[in-house]
C-alpha positions as CSV (number, residue, x, y, z in Angstrom):
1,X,97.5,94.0,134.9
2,X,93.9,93.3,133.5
3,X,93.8,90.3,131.1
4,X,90.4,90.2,128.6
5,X,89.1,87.4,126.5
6,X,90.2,87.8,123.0
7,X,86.7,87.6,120.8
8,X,85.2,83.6,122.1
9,X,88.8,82.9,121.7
10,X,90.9,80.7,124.5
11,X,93.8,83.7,124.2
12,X,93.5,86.2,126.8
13,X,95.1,89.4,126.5
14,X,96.3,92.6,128.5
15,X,94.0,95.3,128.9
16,X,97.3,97.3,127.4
17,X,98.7,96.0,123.9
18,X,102.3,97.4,123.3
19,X,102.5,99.2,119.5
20,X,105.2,99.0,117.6
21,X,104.9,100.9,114.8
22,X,107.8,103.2,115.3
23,X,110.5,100.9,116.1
24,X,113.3,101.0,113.0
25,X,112.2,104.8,112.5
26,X,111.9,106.7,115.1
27,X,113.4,103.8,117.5
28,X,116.7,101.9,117.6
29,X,116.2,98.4,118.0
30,X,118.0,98.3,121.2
31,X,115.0,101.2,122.5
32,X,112.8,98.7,121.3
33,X,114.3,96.0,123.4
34,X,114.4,98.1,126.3
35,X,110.4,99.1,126.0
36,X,109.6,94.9,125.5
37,X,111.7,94.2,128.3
38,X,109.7,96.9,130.5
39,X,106.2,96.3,129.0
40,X,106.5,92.5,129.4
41,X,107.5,92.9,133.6
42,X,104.4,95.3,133.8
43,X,102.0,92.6,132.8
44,X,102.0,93.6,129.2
45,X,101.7,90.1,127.5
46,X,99.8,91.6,123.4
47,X,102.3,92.9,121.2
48,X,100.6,94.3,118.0
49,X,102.8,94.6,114.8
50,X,102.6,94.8,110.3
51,X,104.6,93.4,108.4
52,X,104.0,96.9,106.4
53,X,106.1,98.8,109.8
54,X,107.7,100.6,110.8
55,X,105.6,103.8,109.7
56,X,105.9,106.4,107.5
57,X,105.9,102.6,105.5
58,X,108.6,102.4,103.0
59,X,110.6,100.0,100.9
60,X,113.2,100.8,102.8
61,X,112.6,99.7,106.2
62,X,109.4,97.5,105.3
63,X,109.9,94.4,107.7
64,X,112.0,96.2,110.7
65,X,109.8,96.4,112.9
66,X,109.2,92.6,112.9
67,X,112.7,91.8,112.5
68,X,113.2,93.7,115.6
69,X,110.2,91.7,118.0
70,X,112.1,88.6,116.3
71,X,116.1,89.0,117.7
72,X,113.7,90.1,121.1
73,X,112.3,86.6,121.3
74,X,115.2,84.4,120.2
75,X,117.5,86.4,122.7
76,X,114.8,86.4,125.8
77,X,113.8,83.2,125.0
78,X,110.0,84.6,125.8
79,X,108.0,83.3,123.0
80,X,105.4,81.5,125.1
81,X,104.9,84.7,127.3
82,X,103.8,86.5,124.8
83,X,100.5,86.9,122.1
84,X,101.6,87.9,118.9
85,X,99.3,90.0,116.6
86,X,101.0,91.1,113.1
87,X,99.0,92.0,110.0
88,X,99.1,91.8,106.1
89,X,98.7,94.9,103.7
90,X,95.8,95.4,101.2
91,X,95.7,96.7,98.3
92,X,98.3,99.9,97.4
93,X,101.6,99.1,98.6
94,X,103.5,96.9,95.7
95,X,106.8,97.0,96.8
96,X,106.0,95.0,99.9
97,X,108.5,91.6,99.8
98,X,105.9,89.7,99.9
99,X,104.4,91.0,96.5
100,X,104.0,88.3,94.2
101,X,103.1,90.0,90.7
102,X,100.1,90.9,89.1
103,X,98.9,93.5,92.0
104,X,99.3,93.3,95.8
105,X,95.8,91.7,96.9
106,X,94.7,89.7,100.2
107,X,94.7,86.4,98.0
108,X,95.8,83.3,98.4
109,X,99.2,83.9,96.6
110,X,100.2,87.3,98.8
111,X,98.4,86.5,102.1
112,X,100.5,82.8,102.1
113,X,103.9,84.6,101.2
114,X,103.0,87.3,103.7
115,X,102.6,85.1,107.0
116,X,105.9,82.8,105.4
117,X,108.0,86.5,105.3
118,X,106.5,87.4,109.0
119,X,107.3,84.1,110.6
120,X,111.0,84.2,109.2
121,X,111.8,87.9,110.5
122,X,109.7,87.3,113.8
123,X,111.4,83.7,114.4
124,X,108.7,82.0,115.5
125,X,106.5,78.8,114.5
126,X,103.3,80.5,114.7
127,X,101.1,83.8,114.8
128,X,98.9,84.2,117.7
129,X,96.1,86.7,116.1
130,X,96.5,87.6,112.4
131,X,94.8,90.7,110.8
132,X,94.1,92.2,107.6
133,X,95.5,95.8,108.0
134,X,92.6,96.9,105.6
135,X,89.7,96.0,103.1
136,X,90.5,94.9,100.1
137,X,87.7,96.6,98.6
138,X,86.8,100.0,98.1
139,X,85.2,101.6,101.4
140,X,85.2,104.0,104.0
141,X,88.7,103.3,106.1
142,X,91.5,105.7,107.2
143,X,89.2,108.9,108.0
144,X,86.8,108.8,104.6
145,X,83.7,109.6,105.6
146,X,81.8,109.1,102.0
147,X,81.3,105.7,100.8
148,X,82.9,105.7,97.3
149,X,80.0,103.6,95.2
150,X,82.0,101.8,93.1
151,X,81.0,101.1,90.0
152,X,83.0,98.1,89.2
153,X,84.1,95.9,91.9
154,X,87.3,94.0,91.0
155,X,87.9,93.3,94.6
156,X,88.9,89.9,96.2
157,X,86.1,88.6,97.9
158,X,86.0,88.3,101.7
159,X,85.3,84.6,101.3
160,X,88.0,84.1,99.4
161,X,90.0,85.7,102.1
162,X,89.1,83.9,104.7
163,X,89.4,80.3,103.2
164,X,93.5,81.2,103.0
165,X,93.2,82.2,106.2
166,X,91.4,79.1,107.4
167,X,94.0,76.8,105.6
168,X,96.2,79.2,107.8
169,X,94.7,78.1,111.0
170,X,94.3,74.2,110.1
171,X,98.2,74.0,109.1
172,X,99.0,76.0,113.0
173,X,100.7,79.1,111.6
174,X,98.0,81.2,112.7
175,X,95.5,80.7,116.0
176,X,93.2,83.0,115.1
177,X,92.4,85.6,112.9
178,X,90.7,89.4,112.7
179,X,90.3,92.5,110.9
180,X,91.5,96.3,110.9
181,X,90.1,99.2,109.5
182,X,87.0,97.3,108.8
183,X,83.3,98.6,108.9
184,X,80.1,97.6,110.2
185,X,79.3,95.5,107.0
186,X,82.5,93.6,106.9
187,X,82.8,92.5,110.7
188,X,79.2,91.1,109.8
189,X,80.1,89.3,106.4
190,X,82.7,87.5,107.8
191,X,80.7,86.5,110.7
192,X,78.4,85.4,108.4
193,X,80.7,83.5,106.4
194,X,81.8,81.3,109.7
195,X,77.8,80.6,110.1
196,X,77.9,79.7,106.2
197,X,80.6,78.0,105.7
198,X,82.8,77.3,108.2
199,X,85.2,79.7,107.8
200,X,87.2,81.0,110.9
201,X,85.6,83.3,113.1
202,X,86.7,87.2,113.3
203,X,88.2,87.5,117.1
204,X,88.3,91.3,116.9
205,X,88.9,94.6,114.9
206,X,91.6,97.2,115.0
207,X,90.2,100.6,114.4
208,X,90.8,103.9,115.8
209,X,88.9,104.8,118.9
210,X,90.2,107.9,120.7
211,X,88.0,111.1,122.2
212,X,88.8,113.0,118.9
213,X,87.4,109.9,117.1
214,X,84.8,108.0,118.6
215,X,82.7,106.9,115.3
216,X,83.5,103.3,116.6
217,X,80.5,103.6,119.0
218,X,78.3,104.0,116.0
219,X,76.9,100.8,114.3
220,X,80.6,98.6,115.3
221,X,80.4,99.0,118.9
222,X,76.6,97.2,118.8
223,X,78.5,94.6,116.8
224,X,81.0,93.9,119.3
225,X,78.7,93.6,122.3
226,X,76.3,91.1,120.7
227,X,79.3,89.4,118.5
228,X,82.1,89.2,121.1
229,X,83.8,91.1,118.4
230,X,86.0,93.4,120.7
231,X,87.9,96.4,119.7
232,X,91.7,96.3,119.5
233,X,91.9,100.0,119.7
234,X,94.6,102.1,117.8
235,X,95.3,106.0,117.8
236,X,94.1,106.7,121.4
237,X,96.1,109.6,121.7
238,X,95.7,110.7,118.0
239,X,99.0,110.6,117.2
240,X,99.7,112.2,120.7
241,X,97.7,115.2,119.9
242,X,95.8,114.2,123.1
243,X,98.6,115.3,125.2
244,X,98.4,118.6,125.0
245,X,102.1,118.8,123.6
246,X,101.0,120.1,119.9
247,X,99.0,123.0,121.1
248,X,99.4,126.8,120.1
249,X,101.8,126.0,117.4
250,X,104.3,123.7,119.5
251,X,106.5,121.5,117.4
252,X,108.7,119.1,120.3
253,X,112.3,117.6,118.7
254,X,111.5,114.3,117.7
255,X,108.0,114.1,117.9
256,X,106.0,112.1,115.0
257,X,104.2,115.3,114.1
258,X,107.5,117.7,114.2
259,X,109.3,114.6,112.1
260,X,105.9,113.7,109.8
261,X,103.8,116.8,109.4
262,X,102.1,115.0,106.6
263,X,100.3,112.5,109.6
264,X,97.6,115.5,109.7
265,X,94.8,113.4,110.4
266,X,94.4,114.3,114.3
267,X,95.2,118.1,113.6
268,X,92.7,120.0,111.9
269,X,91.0,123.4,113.5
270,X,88.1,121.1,115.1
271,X,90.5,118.3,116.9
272,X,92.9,121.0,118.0
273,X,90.0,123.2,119.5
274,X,88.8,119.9,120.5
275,X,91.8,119.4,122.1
276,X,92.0,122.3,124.0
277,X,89.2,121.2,126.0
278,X,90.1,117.9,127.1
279,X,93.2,119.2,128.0
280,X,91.9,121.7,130.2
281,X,89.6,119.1,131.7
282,X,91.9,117.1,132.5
283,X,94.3,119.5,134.4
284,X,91.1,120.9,136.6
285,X,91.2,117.4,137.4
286,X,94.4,117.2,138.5
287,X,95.2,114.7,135.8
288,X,97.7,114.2,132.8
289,X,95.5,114.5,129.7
290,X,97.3,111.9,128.0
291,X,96.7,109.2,130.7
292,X,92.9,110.4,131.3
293,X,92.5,110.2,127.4
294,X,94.0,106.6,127.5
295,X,92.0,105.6,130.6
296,X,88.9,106.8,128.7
297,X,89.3,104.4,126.2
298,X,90.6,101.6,128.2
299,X,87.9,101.6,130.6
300,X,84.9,101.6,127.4
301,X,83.1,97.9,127.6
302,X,83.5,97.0,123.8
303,X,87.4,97.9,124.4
304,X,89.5,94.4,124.2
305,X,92.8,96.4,124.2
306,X,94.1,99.6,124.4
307,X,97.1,99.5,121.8
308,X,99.6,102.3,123.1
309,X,103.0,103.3,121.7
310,X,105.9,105.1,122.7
311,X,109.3,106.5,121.6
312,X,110.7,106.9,125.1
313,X,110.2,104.9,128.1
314,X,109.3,108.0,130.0
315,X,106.5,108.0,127.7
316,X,106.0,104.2,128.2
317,X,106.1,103.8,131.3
318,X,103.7,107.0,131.7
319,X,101.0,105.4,129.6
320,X,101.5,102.1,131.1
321,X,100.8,104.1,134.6
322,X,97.1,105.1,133.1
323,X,95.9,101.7,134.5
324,X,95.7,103.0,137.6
325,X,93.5,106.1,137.2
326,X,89.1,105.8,137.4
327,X,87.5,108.3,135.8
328,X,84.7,109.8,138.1
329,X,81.3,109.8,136.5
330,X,81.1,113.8,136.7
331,X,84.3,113.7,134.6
332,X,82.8,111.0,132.0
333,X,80.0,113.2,131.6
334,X,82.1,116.5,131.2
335,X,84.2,114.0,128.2
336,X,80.5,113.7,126.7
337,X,79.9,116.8,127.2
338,X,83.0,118.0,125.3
339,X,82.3,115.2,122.6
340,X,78.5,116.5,122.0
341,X,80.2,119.9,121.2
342,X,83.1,118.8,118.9
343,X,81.6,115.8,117.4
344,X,84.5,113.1,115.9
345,X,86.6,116.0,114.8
346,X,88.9,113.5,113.4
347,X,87.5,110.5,111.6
């Protein structure tokens, strides 16, 4: 296993971060056990969780997920093996349990309730790498392409933010800290802000970087080079579109698509025509197209982690297994060449 610096941090973290996003939904939390168990003796050592999961996010089942990593590392007894990264909600979803009145924000009175709720269900003293799992403020995450212009601006600011998040840091809960969904000019306002006042530095951002969604490489991957901001990347197999299984009208029993239609951000006429091609590519290479899409975006230099996800450990373990393939540079440049002709078909 590869290990990688974690922004100018002292945490260093696998080259592969297990996703957890399904377990308490799709998986039983003895599945869940069984993929930790596995990830953890492959090298795996980054676990990345919410405190929104498991997804589709519900008041039902808000808080499994984390419950689930929790029982894990009081029954193995692990917690120093591993680095724990688990995030708090913005703005939309009141019926989190750590809603505190008034509306669900990233303010001092939420975020502090918020990391209090994910200790108790994780068990733990401390979170390695806390995130906000999206801006506060009106702007282009979750596929919008068109910046909204606001014309009021009620949102809490990102100084504001990041002073609870320092107080955070000071008392030990958290190590360090980073963002999701974020763009170009919030990984440099908070930046900023650490220059300015102090304030903790951003370690990395979780966006989605996949070959049906590369828009990371515009403006944030410059960032990330010169910042030592690196990418925590989620989605690289768009919802496992990128395997190949969802083509000409396939719907497999229990997959997130068949289950969640809904989740049609990775399925439009462009990414599946999109898809076509890489999957094609990839079996003239002899190749899975799953693990040459996930070796794709493991192997891009502003990548600080690939976060992959699985509902069945055949699935795990053939992810995991991508570390092993090298993409020849006649097969990068057929991926480009494919990219130049369906352009981020899925944002």
């Amino acid at each position: 296993m590869e290990y990688r610096p974690l922004g100018n941090s002292s945490i260093r973290v696998s080259a592969l971060c297990l996703g957890t996003m399904t377990w308490g939904e799709q998986n039983t939390e003895a599945e869940a056990h069984e993929q930790l168990d596995y990830a953890l003796a492959q090298g795996i050592n980054f676990l990345d969780t919410a405190e929104m999961y498991p997804v589709p996010a519900r008041a039902e089942t808000q808080g499994a997920t984390e419950a689930i990593i929790g029982n894990w590392l009081k029954n193995r007894g692990c917690r120093d093996k591993v680095i724990i990264a688990t995030k708090v909600a913005g703005p939309g979803r009141d019926w989190l349990t750590h809603f505190r009145g008034g509306n669900n924000r990233l303010d001092r009175a939420n975020i502090e309730s918020a990391v209090n709720e994910s200790l108790r269900r994780l068990q733990t003293d401390y979170i390695d790498y806390y995130q906000l799992h999206w801006p506060d403020r009106q702007t282009n995450y979750f596929g919008k392409l068109g910046y909204p212009w606001p014309e009021q601006d009620d949102s809490i600011p990102l100084e504001e933010t990041l002073e609870v998040l320092a107080d955070l840091v000071r008392t030990g809960k958290v190590r360090e800290v980073g963002l999701s969904n974020e763009t170009p000019w919030g990984v440099m306002h908070c930046l900023c802000l650490e220059q300015t006042r102090s304030l903790p530095r951003i370690q990395g951002i979780q966006n989605p970087y996949s070959l049906l969604n590369r828009s990371f490489e515009v403006g944030l991957a410059e960032i990330s080079h010169r910042e030592q901001v690196g990418l925590l990347a989620y989605s690289p197999l768009g919802f496992g579109v990128l395997s190949g299984k969802y083509l000409d009208g396939q719907q497999p029993a229990g997959a997130r698509l068949t289950l969640f239609p809904e989740y049609s951000r990775y399925s439009g006429p462009q990414a599946r025509a999109a898809t076509r091609e890489y999957v094609r590519l990839a079996r003239e290479h002899g190749l899975d197209p799953a693990q040459m899409a996930l070796a794709f975006v493991t192997s891009r230099p502003f990548v600080t982690s690939n976060i992959i996800g699985a509902t069945t450990m055949t699935q795990l373990r053939s992810n995991i297994a991508s570390l092993e393939i090298r993409l020849p540079d006649e097969l990068l440049e057929n991926l480009d060449s494919i990219h130049a002709r369906y352009t981020n078909p899925a944002p």
